[in-house]
C-alpha positions as CSV (number, residue, x, y, z in Angstrom):
1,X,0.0,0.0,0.0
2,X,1.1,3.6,-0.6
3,X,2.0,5.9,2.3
4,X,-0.9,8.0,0.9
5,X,-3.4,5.3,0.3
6,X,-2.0,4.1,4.0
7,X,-2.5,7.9,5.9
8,X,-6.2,8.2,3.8
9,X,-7.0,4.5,5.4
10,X,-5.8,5.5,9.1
11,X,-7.5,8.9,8.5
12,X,-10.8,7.2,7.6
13,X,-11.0,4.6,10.5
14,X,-10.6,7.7,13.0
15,X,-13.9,9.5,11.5
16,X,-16.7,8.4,13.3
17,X,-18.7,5.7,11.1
18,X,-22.1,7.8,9.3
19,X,-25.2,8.1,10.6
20,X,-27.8,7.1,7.6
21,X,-31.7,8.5,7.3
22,X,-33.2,6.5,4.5
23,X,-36.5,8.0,3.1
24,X,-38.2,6.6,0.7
25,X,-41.9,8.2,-1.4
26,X,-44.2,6.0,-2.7
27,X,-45.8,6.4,-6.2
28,X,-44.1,9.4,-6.2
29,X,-43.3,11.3,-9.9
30,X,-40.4,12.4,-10.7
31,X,-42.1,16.1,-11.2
32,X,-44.0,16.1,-8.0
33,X,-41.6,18.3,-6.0
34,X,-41.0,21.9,-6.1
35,X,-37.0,21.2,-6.4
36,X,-38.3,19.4,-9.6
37,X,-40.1,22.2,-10.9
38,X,-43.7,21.3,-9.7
39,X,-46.0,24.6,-9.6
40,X,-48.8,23.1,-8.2
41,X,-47.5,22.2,-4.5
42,X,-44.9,22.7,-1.8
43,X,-42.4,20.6,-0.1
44,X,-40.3,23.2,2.0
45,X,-38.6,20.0,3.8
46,X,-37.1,17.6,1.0
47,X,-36.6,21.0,-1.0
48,X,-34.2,21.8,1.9
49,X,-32.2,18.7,0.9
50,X,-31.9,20.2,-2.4
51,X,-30.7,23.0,-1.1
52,X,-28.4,21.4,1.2
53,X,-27.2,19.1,-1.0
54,X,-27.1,17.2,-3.9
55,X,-30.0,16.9,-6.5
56,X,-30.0,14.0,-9.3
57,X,-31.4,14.6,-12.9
58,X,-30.8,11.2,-13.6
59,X,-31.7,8.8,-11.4
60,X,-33.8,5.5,-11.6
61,X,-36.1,3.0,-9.7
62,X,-34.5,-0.5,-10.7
63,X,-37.9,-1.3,-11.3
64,X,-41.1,0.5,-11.9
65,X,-43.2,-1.1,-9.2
66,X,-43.0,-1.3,-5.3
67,X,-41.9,-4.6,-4.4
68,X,-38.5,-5.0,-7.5
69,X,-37.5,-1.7,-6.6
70,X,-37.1,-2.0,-2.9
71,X,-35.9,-5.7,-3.4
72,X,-32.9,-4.1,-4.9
73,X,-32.4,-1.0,-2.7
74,X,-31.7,-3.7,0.3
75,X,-29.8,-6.0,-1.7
76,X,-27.5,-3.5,-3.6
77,X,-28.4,-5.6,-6.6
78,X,-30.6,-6.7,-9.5
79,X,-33.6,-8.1,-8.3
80,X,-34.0,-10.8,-10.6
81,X,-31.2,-12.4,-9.0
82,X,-33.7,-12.7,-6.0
83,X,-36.1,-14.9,-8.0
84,X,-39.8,-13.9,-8.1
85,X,-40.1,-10.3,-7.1
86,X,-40.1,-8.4,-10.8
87,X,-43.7,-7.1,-9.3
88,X,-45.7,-6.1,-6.7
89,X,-46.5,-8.9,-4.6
90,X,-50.4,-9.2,-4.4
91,X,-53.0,-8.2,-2.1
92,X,-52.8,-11.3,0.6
93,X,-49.7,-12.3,-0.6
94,X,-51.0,-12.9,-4.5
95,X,-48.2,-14.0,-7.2
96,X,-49.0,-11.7,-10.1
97,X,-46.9,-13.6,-12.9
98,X,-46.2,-16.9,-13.3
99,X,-42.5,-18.0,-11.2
100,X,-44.0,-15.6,-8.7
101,X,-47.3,-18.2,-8.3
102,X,-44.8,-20.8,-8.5
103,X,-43.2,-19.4,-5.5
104,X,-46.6,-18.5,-3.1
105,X,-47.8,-22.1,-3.7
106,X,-44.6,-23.4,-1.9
107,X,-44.7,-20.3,0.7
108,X,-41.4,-18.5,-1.2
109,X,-43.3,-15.5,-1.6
110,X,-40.6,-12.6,-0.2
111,X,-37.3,-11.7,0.3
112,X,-35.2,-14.6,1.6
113,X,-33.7,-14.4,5.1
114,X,-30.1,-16.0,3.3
115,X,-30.2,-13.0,1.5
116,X,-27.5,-10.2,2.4
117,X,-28.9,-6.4,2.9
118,X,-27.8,-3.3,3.5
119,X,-29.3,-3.3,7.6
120,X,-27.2,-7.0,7.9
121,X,-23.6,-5.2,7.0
122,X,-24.5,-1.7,9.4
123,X,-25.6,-3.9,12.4
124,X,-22.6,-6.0,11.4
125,X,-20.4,-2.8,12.2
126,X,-22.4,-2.1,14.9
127,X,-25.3,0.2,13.6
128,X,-28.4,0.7,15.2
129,X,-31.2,0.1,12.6
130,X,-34.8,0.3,11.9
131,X,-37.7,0.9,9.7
132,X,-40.6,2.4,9.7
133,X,-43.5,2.3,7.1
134,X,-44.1,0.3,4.1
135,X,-42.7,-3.2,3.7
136,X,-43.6,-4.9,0.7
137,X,-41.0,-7.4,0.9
138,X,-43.2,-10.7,1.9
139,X,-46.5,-11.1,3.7
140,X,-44.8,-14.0,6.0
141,X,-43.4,-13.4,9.3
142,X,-40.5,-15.3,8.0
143,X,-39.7,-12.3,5.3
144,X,-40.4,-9.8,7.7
145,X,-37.8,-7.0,9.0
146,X,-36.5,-8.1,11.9
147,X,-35.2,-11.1,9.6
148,X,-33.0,-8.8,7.6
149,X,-31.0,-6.8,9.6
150,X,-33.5,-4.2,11.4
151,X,-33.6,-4.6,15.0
152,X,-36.7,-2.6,14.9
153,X,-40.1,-2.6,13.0
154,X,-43.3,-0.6,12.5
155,X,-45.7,-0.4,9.5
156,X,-48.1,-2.1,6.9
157,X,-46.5,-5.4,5.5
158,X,-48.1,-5.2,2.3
159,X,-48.6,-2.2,-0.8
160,X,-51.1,0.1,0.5
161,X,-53.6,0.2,3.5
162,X,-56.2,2.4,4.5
163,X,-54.7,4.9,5.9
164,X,-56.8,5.2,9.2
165,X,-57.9,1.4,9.5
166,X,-54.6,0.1,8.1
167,X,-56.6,-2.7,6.2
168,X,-56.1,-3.1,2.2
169,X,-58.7,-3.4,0.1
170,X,-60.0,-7.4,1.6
171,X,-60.5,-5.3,4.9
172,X,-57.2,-6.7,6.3
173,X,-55.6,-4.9,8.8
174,X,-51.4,-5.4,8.3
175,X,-50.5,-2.9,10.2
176,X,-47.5,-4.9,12.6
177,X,-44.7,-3.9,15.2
178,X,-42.2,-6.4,15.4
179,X,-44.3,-9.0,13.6
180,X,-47.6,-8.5,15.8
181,X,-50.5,-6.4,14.8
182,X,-51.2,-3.6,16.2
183,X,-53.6,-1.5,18.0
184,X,-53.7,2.5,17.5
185,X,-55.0,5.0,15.7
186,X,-53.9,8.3,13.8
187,X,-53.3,9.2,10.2
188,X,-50.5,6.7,9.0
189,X,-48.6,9.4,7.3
190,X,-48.4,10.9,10.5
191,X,-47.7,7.7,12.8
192,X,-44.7,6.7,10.3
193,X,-43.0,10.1,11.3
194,X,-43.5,9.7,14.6
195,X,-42.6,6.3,15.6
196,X,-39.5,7.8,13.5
197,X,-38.7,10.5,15.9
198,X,-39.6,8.5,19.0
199,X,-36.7,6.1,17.9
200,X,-34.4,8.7,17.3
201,X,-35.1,10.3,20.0
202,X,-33.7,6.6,22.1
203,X,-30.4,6.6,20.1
204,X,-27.1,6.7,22.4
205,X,-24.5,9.3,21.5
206,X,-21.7,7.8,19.6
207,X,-23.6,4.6,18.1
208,X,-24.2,4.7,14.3
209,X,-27.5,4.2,13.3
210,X,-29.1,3.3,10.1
211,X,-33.2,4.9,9.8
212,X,-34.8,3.3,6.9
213,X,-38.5,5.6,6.6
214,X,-40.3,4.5,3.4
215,X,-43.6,6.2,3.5
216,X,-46.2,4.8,1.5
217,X,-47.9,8.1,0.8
218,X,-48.8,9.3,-1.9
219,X,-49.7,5.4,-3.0
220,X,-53.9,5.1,-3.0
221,X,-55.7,5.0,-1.3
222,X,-56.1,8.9,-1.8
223,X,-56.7,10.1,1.9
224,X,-55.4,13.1,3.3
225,X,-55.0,14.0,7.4
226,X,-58.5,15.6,7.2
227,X,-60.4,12.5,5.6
228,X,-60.3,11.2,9.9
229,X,-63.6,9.7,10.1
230,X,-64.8,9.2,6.5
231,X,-66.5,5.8,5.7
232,X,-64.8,5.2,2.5
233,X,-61.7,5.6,0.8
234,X,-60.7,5.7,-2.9
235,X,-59.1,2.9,-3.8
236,X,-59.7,3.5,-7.8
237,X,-58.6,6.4,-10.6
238,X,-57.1,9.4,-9.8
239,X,-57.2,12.3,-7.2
240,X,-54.8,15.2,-7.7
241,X,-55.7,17.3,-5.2
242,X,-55.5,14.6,-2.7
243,X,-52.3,13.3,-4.1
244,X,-50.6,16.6,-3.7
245,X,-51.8,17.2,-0.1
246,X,-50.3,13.7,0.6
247,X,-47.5,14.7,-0.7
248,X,-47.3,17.9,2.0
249,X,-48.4,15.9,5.3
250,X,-45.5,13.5,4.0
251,X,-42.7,16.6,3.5
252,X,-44.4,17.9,7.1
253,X,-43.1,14.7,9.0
254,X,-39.8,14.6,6.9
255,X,-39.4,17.9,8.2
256,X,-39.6,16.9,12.0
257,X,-37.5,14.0,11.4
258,X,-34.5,16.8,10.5
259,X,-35.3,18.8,12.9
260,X,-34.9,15.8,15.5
261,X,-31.9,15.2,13.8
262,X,-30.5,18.5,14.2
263,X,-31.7,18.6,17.9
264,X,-29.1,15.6,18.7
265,X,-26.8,17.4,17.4
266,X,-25.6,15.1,15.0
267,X,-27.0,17.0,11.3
268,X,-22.9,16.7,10.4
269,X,-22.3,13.2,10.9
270,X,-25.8,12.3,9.0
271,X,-26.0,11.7,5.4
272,X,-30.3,12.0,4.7
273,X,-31.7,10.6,1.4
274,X,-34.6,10.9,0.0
275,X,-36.1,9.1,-3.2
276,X,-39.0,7.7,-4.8
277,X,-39.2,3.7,-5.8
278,X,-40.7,4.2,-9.1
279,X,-42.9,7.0,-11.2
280,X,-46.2,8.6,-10.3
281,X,-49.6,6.6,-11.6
282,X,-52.5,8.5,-12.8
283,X,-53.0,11.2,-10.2
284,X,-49.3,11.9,-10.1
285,X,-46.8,13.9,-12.6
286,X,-43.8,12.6,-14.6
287,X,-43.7,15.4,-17.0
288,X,-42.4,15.5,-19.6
289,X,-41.0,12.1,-19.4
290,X,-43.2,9.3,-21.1
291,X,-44.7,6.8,-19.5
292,X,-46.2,5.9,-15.7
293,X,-45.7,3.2,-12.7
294,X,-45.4,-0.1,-14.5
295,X,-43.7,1.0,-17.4
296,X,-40.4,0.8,-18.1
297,X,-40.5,4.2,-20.1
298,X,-38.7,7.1,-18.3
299,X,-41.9,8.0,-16.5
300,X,-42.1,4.4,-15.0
301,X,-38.3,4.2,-13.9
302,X,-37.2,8.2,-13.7
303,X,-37.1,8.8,-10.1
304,X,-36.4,12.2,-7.7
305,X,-33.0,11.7,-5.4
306,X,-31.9,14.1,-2.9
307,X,-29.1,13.8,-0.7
308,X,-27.9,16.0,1.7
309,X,-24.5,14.6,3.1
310,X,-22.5,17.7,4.9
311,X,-18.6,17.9,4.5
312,X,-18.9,15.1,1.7
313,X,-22.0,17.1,-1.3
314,X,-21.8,20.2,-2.3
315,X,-24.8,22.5,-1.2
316,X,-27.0,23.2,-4.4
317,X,-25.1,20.4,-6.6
318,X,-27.0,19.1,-9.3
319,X,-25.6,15.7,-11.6
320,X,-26.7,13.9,-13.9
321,X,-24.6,11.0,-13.1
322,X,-26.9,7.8,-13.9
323,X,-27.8,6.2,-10.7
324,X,-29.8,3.5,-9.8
325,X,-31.4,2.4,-6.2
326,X,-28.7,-0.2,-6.3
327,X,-25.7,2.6,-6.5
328,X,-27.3,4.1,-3.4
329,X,-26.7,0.9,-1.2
330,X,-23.3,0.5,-2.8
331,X,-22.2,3.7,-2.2
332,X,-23.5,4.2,1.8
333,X,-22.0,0.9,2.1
334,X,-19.0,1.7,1.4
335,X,-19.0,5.4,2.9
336,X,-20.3,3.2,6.5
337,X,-17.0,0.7,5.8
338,X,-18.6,-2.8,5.1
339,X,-16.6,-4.8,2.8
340,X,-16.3,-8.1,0.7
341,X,-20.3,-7.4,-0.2
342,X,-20.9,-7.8,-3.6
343,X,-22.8,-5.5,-5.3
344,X,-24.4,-4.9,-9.1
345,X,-24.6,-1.3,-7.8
346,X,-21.6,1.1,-7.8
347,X,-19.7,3.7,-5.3
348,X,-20.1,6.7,-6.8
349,X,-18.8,9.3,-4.7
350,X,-16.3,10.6,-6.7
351,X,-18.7,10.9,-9.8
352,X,-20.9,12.8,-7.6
353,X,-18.3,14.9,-5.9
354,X,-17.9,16.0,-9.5
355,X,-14.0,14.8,-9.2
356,X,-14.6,12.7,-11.8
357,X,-16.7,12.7,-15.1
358,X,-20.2,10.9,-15.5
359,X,-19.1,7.3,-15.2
360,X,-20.5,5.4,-18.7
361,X,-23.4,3.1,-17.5
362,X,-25.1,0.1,-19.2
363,X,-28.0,-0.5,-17.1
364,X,-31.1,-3.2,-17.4
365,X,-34.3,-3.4,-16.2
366,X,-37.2,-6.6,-16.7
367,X,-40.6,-6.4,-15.1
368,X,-43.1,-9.1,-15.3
369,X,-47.1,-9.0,-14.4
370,X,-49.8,-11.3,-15.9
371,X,-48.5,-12.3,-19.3
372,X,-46.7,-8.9,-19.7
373,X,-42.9,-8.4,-20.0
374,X,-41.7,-5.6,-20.4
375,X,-37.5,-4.4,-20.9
376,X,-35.1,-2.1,-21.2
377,X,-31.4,-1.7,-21.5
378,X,-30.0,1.7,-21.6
379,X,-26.1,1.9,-22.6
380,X,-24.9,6.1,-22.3
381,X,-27.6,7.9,-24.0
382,X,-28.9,5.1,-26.0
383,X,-32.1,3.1,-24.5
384,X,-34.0,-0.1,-26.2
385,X,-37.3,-0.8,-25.0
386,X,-39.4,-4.3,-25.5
387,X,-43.2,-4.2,-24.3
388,X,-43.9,-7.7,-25.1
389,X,-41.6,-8.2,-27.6
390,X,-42.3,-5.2,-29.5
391,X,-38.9,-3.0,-29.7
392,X,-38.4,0.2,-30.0
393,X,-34.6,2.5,-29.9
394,X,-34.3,6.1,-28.2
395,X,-31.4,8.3,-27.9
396,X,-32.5,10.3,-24.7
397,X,-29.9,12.7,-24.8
398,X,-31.3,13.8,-28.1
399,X,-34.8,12.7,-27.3
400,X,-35.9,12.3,-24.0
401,X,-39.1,12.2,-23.8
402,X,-38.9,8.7,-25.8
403,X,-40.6,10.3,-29.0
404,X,-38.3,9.2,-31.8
405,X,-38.0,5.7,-32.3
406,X,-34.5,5.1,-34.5
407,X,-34.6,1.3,-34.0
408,X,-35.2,1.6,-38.3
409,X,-32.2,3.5,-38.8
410,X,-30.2,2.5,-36.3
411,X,-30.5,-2.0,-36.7
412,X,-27.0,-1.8,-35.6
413,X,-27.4,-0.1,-32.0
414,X,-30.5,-2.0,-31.3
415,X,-28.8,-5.2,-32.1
416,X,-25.7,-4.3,-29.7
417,X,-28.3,-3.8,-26.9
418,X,-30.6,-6.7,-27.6
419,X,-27.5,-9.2,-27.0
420,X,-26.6,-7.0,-23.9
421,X,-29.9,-7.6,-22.6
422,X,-30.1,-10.9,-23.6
423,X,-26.4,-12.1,-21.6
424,X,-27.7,-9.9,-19.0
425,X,-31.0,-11.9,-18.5
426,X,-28.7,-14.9,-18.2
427,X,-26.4,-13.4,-15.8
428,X,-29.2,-13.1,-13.6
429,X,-31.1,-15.7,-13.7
430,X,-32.3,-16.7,-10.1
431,X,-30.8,-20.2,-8.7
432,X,-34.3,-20.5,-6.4
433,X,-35.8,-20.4,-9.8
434,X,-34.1,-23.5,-11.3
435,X,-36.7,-25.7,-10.6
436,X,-39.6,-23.5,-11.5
437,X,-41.1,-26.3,-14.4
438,X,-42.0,-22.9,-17.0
């Protein structure tokens, strides 16, 4: 080793380990922030991140559904190596496509235990962790939290719940704290933030902790703080107006999380994210980008990052380093010391610093539902997309709103990328998945 490389190492191991405040939207487009140029609400709190820090212009969900992308924001990498989890896993823990079905039938239907996350390296180095919100990640008890590294759990297990009953739509009620239900009451937007605060608020000085806080607002149903006491909620369509006020209770309890944060004196030593895990449905705004949720268009896979991470971002730093949810977990892993992990996802500090330029990415996304299968491979500013096997070729530095399909003029691009996709499917193919009879 180098005597620089050496003094850098000793250097690093006397700075105190980073605390990490996770905070994740859900349903959330990539234009439905004020940072983000949205005219039509405000969100004075993640704005201040913005502000503070480090705003992302090109940034993507590794999946344009719930349960894929947070598979791979855990894992630090493709989901598809997980096996079953390219969609939302059903209301009542429902396969939607067919090795997912395969995989409820035997009770596979989650996130493995065997598999290594992010929460499993911190607590490894002696983080405090915990989560608070939405789940997502397997109905059963064994695919819960607590079995992947959190020490502490509150929230709904599965994609959306009322948010005053905390029952999905078959009435229900998966509201849990540590795996048991739960009795309360209180807006759920609201009781996330707080049970947020309230664990904060029991950290000991000099202990790293890891918050994970994935809200599940602005996800349907549409109910707002002041819907208390209303017999019904909409489950169905669109509600705009309720979608942005969602959106502001959320930014209100992100808000009092960084203020806790500042009152334990510890805003210097905390690196705060704050991200969506795919784009907005109907109701929401991904302007001008094409495509919604489900899609693997820029609207279905474009999301909002902030990060505000003092001594390390610049305040009021923009990039448009590509980045995926997977890069994230690399590159906090890293910054919090775990090694030997291996990741799909990158460390990009140094692209993000701006000491470096943009680092070229070839990037891949698959998402299954039904009989639908939809792709995408983007390599630098070139992107093919397949909805069910019918292709077409963008250059989104030219065209990004995914106008212009040059897949006729171009044979020899799309080719490249179709047998980049293709070895890439076959890199990842899931080894729980080997006996699946399809």
């Amino acid at each position: 080793m180098r005597r620089r490389d050496f003094l850098s190492s000793l250097a690093a191991a006397a700075q105190p380990r980073p605390n990490i405040v996770l905070i994740l939207a859900d349903d959330l487009g990539s234009a439905d922030l004020s940072c983000y140029g949205s005219k039509d609400l405000r969100t004075p709190a993640i704005d201040s991140l913005a502000a503070d820090g480090l705003l992302f212009r090109q940034a993507y969900a590794n999946a344009p559904e719930c349960t894929p992308s947070r598979c791979a924001l855990l894992t630090g990498r493709y989901q598809q190596r997980v096996g079953g989890l390219e969609c939302a896993i059903g209301l009542a823990n429902v396969g939607r496509y067919d090795e997912a079905v395969w995989l409820q039938k035997r009770d596979e239907l989650g996130l493995p235990s065997t598999e290594p996350t992010l929460p499993k390296y911190l607590s490894s180095l002696g983080y405090s962790t915990a989560v608070f919100g939405k789940w997502h990640l397997g109905y059963p008890d064994k695919f819960g939290p607590n079995h992947h590294g959190f020490d502490e759990f509150f929230g709904i297990l599965g994609g959306a719940a009322d948010y005053f009953r905390y029952t999905e739509e078959d009435q229900a009620m998966v509201l849990r704290h540590n795996g048991k239900p739960v009795q309360t009451s209180g807006y759920l937007t609201d009781l996330i933030g707080q049970k947020a605060i309230e664990w904060l608020k029991k950290q000991k000085p000099g202990k790293p902790f890891f918050l994970y806080v994935p809200f599940n607002a602005p996800h349907n149903p549409f109910q707002t703080r002041e819907d208390a006491g209303k017999a019904e909620a909409q489950w169905r369509g669109a509600n705009r107006p309720a979608v942005l006020k969602m959106i502001e209770q959320m930014d209100e309890q992100i808000g009092a999380i960084l203020r806790q944060i500042d009152a334990m004196g510890c805003r210097e030593n905390t690196i705060v994210l704050f991200m969506s895990d795919n784009g907005a449905p109907a109701g929401g705004s991904n302007a001008p980008l094409r495509g919604m949720k489900s899609s693997v268009y820029e609207g279905g896979i474009r999301m909002p990052l902030l990060i505000r991470w003092p001594g390390v971002l610049a305040p009021k730093s923009v990039t448009h380093q590509v980045t995926l949810m997977m890069d994230v977990t690399a590159t906090l892993s890293a910054a919090a010391g775990v090694t030997g992990a291996k990741f799909d996802g990158l460390d990009l500090r140094p692209e993000w610093r701006g000491e470096r330029p943009l680092r070229p990415r070839t990037v891949f996304w698959r998402y299954k539902r039904e009989k639908n299968r939809r792709k995408a491979v983007r390599e630098g500013d070139w992107k093919l997309v397949s909805e069910n096997g019918k292709e077409a070729l963008f250059n989104l530095k030219a065209d990004p709103g995914e106008k212009d399909d040059q897949i006729a003029v171009n044979t020899d691009v799309a080719e490249r990328l179709r047998r980049l996709l293709s070895n890439w499917e076959k890199d990842t193919a899931a080894p729980r998945l080997r006996d699946f009879p399809g």
